[in-house]
N, C-alpha and C positions, 0 to 999 in steps of 0.2 A: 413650406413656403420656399419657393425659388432663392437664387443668392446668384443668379446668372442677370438678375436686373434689379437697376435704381427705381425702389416703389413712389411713384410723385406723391408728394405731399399738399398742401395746403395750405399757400404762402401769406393767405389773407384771410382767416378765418372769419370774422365776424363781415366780410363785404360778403362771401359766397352763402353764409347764414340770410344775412337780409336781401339778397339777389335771388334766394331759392324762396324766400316766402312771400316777396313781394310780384314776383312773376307768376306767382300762380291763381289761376282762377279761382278768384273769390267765391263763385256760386260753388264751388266742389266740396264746399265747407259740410254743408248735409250729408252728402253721399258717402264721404270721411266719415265724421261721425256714427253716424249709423250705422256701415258697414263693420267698424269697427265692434259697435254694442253688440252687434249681431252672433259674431264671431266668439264673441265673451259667451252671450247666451247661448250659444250651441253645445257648448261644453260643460253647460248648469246641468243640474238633475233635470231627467226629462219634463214631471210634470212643471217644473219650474224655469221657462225658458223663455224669460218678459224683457221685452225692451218699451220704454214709457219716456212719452214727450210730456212736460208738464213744464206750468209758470212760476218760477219761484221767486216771489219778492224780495229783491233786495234794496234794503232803505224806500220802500211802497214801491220798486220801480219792475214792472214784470221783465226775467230774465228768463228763455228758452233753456229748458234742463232735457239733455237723457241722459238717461237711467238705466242699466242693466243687472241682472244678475249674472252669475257668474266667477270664476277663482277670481278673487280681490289681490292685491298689490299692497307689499308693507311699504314704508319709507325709503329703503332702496331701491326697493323695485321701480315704485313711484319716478324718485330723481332717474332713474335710468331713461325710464320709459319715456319722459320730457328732454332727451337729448334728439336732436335730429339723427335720421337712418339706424331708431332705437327702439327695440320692441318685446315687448315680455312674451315668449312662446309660442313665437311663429316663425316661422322660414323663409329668410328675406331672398329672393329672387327676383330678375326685370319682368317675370310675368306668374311674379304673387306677390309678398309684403314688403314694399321699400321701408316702412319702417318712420314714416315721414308725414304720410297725407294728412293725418287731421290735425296735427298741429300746422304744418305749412300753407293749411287749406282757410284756417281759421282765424288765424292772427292778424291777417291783411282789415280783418270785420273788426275784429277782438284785440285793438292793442292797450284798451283799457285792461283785461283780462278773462282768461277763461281760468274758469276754477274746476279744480280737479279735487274732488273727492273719492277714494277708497277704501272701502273695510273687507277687511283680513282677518279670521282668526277675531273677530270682537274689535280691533281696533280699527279707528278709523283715521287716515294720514291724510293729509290735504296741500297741493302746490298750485300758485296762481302763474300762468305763465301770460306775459306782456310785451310792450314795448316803452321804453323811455328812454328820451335822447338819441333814439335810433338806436339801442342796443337792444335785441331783443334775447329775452332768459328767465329766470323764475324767480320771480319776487320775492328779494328779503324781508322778512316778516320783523316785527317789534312785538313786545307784548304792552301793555296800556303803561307800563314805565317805563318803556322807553328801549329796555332790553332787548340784544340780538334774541331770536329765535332758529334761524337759519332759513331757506328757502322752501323747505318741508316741514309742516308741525303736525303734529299730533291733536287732534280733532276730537278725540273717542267723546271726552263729556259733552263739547257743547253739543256735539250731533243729538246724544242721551239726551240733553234738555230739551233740543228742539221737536223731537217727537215724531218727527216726519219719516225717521227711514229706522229699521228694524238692525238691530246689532247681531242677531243670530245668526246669521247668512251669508257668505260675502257679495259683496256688490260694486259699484263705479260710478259714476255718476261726475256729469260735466253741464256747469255752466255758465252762460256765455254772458259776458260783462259785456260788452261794444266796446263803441269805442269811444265813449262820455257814460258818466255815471246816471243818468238822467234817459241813454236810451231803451228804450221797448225793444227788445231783441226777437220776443215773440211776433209780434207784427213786423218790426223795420229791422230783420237783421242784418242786413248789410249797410245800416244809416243812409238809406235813400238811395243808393246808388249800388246796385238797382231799385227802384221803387217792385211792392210786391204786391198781389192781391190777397186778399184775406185768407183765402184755402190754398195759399201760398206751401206750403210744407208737404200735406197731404199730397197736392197734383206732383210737387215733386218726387213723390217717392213713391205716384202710379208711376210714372214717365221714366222711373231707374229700378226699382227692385222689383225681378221679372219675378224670381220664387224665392222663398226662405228656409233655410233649414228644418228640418223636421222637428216640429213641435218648438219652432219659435211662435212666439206671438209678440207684434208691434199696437202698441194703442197709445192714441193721441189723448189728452185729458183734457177739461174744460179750458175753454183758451187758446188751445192749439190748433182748435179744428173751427170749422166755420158753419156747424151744424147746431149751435142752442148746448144747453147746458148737458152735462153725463161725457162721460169717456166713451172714443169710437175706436174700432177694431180695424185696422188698416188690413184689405182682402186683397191681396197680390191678381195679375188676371188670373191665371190657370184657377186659383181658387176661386173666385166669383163666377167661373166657367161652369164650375163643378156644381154650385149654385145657382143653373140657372137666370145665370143675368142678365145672360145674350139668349138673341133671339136663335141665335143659330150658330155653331161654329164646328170649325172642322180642321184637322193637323194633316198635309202629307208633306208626308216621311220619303227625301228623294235617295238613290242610290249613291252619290257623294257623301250621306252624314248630315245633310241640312237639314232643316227641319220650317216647313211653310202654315203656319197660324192665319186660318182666314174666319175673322169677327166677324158677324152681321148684327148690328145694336140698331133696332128699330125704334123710329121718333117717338118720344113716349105723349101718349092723350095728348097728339094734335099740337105739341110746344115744339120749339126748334133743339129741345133736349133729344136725348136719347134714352132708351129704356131705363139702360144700368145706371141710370143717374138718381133710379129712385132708394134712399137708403143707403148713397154713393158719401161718403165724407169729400168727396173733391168732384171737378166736373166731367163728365162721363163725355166728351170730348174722344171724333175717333183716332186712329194714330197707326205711324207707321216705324218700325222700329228694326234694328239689327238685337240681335237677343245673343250674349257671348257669358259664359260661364256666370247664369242666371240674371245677369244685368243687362239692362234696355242701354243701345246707341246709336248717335244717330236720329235721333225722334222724331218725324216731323209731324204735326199735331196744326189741327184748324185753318188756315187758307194756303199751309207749306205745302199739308199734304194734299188738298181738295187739286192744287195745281198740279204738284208732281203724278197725282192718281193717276192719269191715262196711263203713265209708261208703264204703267204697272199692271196695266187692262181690266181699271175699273174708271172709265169715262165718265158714268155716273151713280150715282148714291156715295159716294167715298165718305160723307159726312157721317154715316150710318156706319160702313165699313171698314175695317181695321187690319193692316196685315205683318204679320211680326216674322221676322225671319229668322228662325234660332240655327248657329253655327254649332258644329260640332267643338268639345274642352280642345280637341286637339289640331285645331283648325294653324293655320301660318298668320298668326295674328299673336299682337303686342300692345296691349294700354298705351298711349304717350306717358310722358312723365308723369303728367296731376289726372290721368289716367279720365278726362275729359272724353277722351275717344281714340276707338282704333287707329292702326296703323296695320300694313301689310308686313308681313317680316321679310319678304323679298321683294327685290326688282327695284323700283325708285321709293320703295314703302310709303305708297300713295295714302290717305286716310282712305277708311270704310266708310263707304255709303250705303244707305238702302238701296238705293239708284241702281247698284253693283249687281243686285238680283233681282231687277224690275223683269227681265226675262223670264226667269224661271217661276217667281211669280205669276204671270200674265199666261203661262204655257200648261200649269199645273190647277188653274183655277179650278173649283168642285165644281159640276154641272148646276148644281143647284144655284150657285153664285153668279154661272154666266146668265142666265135665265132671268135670276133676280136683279142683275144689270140690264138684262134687256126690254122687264117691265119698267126701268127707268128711264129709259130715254124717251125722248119728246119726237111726237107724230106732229110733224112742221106741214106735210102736204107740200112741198117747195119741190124741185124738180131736180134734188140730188142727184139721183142716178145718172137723168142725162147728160147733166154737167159734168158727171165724176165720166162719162165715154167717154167725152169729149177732150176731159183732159189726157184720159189716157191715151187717144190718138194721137194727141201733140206730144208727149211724152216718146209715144214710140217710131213718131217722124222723125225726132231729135236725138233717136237713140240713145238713151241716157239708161247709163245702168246702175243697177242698184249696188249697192253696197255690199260685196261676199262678207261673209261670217270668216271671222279671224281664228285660226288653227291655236288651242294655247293648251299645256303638255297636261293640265290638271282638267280637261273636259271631262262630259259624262259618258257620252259616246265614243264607243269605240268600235273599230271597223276589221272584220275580219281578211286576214291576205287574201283568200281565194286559193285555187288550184294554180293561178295565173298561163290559163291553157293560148287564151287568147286566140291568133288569127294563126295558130303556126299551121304550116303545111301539109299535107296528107300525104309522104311518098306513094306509090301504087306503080306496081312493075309494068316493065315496057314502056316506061312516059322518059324524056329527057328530064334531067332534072335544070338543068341550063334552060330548060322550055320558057317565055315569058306566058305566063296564062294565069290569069283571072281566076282569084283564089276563093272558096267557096269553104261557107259553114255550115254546121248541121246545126248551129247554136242561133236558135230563133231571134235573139236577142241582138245580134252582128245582124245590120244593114247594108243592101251594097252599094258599091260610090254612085251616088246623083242622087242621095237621101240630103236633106236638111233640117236645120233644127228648125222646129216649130217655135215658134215668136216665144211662148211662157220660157223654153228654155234656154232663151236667150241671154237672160236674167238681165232682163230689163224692168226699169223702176216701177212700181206699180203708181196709180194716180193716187193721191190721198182721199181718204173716206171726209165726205164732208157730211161734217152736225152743226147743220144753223142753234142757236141758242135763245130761244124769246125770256125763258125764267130767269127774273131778277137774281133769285138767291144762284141759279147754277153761272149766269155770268159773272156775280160776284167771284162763285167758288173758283175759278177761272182765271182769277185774276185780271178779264176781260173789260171792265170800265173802262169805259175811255178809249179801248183800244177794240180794233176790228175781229182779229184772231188772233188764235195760236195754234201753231203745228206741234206736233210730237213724231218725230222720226223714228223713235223704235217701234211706236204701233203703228207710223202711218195714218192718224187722224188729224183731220183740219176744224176743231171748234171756231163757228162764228157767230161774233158778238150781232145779233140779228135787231139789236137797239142801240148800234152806232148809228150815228146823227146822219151819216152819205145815204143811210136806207130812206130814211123819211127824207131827208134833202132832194132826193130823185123823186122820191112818190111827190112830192106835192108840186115840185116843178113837172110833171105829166099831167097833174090832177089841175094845174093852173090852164095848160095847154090844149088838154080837152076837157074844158068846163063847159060847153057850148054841144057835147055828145047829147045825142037824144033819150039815152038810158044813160042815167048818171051812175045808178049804180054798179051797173057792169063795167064801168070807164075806172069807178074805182077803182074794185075788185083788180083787174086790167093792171092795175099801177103800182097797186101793191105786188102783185105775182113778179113783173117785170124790176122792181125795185129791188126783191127780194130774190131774185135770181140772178141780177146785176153782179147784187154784192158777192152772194155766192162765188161765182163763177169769176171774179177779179181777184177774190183772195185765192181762190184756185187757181191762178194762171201766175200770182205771185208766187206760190209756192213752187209751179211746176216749173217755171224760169230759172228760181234759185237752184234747183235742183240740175236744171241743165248746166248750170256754172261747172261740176263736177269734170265736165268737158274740157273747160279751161286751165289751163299748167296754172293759169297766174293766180288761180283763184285755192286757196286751202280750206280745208274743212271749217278752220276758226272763221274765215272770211263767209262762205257759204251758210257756218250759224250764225251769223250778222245779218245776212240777209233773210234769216226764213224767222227773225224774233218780232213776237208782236207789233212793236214800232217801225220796222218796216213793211210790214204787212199792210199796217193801216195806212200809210202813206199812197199804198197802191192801191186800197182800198178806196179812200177819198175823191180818185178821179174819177168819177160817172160818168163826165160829160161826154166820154167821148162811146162810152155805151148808150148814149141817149136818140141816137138816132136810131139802132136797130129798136130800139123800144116804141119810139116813132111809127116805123115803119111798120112795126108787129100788132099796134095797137089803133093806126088808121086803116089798116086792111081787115082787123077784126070788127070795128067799128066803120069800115066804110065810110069814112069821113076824112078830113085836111086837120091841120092844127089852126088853132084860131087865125083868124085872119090879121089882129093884132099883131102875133107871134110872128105870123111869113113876113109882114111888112116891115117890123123892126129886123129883122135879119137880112132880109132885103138893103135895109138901107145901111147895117150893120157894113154887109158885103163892099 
């Protein structure tokens, strides 16, 4: 150790104890746990490598217990092991064991207490650790007259009488008091806040433990799980893969070290499930995840992901589809403290999103998956195309360019120098070389001056692909209720809500107008198309406007996502009226007929 510096010390000990366990994310409490049992089982005898959730009544009151095997801890060990940034046999580092998480993770739940039990060598040592009066530490024990005991006791007989756990072995075992003697910890372990759903435990440990050490096994026991009575076997994905679960799946492996997991979990027998939900202990829900030294982050799961899905370039089926991004152990990435989620280790140490690789996703998709996205999108019959010309004409009147791709030192691509022969000279004897004369290539590729770029390589903005939306469930997924569109700028798609109110609003003010048509059904038909191409084509012209802001000094990127998010979209979407004359005009020349006569004469007298 140095002697060239004053090491800081720790002027306030017990406020940085309760300032470290009360700031930390309560939900991190399982992930803690577990992860820890995990670690204990890996080091068991191979055929013996269990970690077990199970309910243990204390005073009738069910308490959430795991269980592992694994080298057990005597009475030292124990008091050690319940001190903060304290650990029995592992190697504390910022990016491995702080020494901290399940105790700091738990206590926040558990200031009634968690109870620690371990057997060693046949004995078994037990410490409760709490909170009272705002100190938090391990409970002085009595025995029934009243005598100290000390903060660790020796357990070995009553465990021997209670019959439930075996003395031959060693083992560990923690469970979770809350935080009144009266709570359910299996169902409410965090005392309502957050409130949980019954396969509460299960779902969380599909959504975090991506694979398990070799020849672990996780099982939930009667109670824990939301499946009817017997113990269930918790099946990581890659293992349910292995079985079959999915309908289809596939890994590629890119030249950086990443690694791209694309699920296809088809609706099982006609429900809004999915396959793997049969036999599933939690709900087979699809999801989208960062996968970093076997742990899931970042999750996003049910209408997070079905909204984020385009940038990812699956516009549709995402409910079905699932895509897990695993980084390479040696990747520029750091847990945060309570280890909730990445961080970059350089630049502004942004947090990790999926978001981060929605590119390489969307560019690496299996043919099979693009295909199977494109038996999912919906045949509208609406006059996309012409629309999406027309905006691209307006686009490339207004000259608006797109956004170049950003140079960054860690890409995948890389580019060879060349000879760099370029346009040089061709001396050749008897010429002055002072001559001014028009210098000439053998290289096909060199154009001579009065050449121009063609418009594509202008790199000007392309129009947005427009998908009208009629399905209830995909405008849901969309997060489209209520609202007219949304755009996604990295793929360039405009979803619209095709059961916003301005669509029928127009249709029926045309259908009021020519109600007096001689073929009524064709009048409709008529009113629908032009209603439905209105709307179209004004969320297309919102988009294509915000986009030309890019033009503007005054206008920033932040400002320019202001204007292209759903709520301004529909804002621009809601005024028809002033497309209701071309609709007029498109629909009395098809129709050979005026608008009612009622209609002229009220505008008439309007005027």
């Amino acid at each position: 150790m140095t002697t060239d510096v004053s090491a800081l010390r720790v002027d306030d000990q017990a406020f940085l104890v309760s300032s470290t366990i009360e700031r930390c994310p309560k939900v991190m409490m399982i992930r803690e746990l577990t992860k820890n049992a995990i670690e204990a089982a890996a080091e068991a005898e191979p055929n013996d490598r269990r970690v077990e959730f199970s309910a243990t009544r204390v005073h009738g009151v069910p308490k959430l217990t795991i269980w592992n095997t694994g080298l057990g801890m005597d009475d030292d060990e124990l008091s050690r092991m319940t001190n903060l940034a304290a650990s029995i046999g592992k190697q504390k580092g910022l990016d491995k064991n702080f020494g901290m998480g399940a105790k700091v993770a738990s206590l926040p739940s558990n200031r009634h207490g968690i109870r620690y039990r371990s057997c060693k060598a046949g004995s078994v040592h037990e410490v409760i650790l709490c909170e009272r009066d705002g100190v938090y530490g391990r409970l002085k024990r009595r025995n029934t007259n009243g005598e100290e005991l000390g903060d660790v006791v020796d357990v070995t007989e009553q465990v021997r009488a209670e019959g439930d756990r075996l003395l031959t072995s060693d083992w560990t075992e923690v469970v979770l008091l809350g935080n009144r003697p009266d709570q359910d910890t299996v169902s409410d372990p965090y005392d309502g806040d957050p409130k949980q759903p019954k396969f509460w435990l299960a779902t969380y440990l599909y959504h975090r433990f991506y694979r398990l050490p070799p020849g672990v096994e996780i099982r939930l026991d009667e109670g824990t799980h939301a499946r009817g009575p017997g113990s269930r076997k918790f099946e990581t994905m890659p293992a349910r893969e292995t079985k079959a679960a999915f309908t289809r799946a596939e890994t590629v492996s890119l030249s950086n070290g990443i690694k791209l997991h694309y699920i296809y979990d088809e609706a099982f027998k006609d429900t809004s499930h999915n396959k793997s939900i049969s036999g599933a202990i939690a709900s087979a829900v699809s999801t989208a995840a960062v996968v970093f030294r076997d742990e899931m982050y970042a999750v996003l799961t049910g209408r997070a992901w079905t909204i984020e899905a385009p940038t990812f370039g699956i516009p549709f089926g995402a409910k079905h589809i699932s895509v897990h991004i695993e980084l390479p152990d040696d990747a520029r990435l750091r847990p945060e403290g309570y280890r909730q989620f990445l961080r970059y280790v350089d630049g502004e140490q942004d947090q990790v999103e999926a978001a981060d690789f929605a590119v390489q996703v969307l560019e690496n998709r299996p043919a099979w998956l693009i295909d199977l996205i494109h038996s999912l999108a919906p045949n509208t019959g609406d006059s996309n195309e012409e629309i999406r010309k027309r905006l691209q004409e307006l686009l490339n009147k207004l000259r608006v360019k797109a956004q170049s791709p950003r140079v960054v030192a860690d890409g995948d691509i890389t580019v060879g120098a060349g000879p760099g022969g370029g346009m040089a000279p061709v001396r050749s004897s008897g010429q002055s070389e002072g001559r001014d004369r028009r210098q000439n290539s053998a290289d096909l590729t060199v154009m001579q001056s009065g050449a121009q770029l063609a418009r594509m390589a202008q790199n000007l903005e392309r129009a947005p692909s427009l998908i009208p939306l009629d399905d209830e469930e995909e405008i849901e997924a969309k997060n489209l209720r209520g609202r007219a569109a949304r755009y996604y700028a990295k793929t360039g798609e405009l979803f619209i809500n095709m059961r916003y109110p301005a669509v029928d609003l127009m249709r029926e003010q045309l259908e009021q107008e020519y109600a007096h048509a001689g073929d009524v059904d064709i009048m409709k038909r008529l009113a629908v198309s032009h209603s439905r191409n209105s709307m179209i084509q004004r969320a297309g012209l919102a988009v294509v406007f915000a986009l030309a802001k890019r033009l503007n000094k005054e206008w920033d990127e932040e400002a320019m996502g202001k204007a292209l998010e759903p709520e301004s979209l529909s804002l621009a979407a809601d005024n028809f009226y002033e497309a209701m004359q071309d609709a007029r005009r498109a629909i009395g020349k098809a129709l050979k007929i005026r608008r009612s006569e009622y209609e002229t004469e009220a505008e008439t007298a309007v005027a």
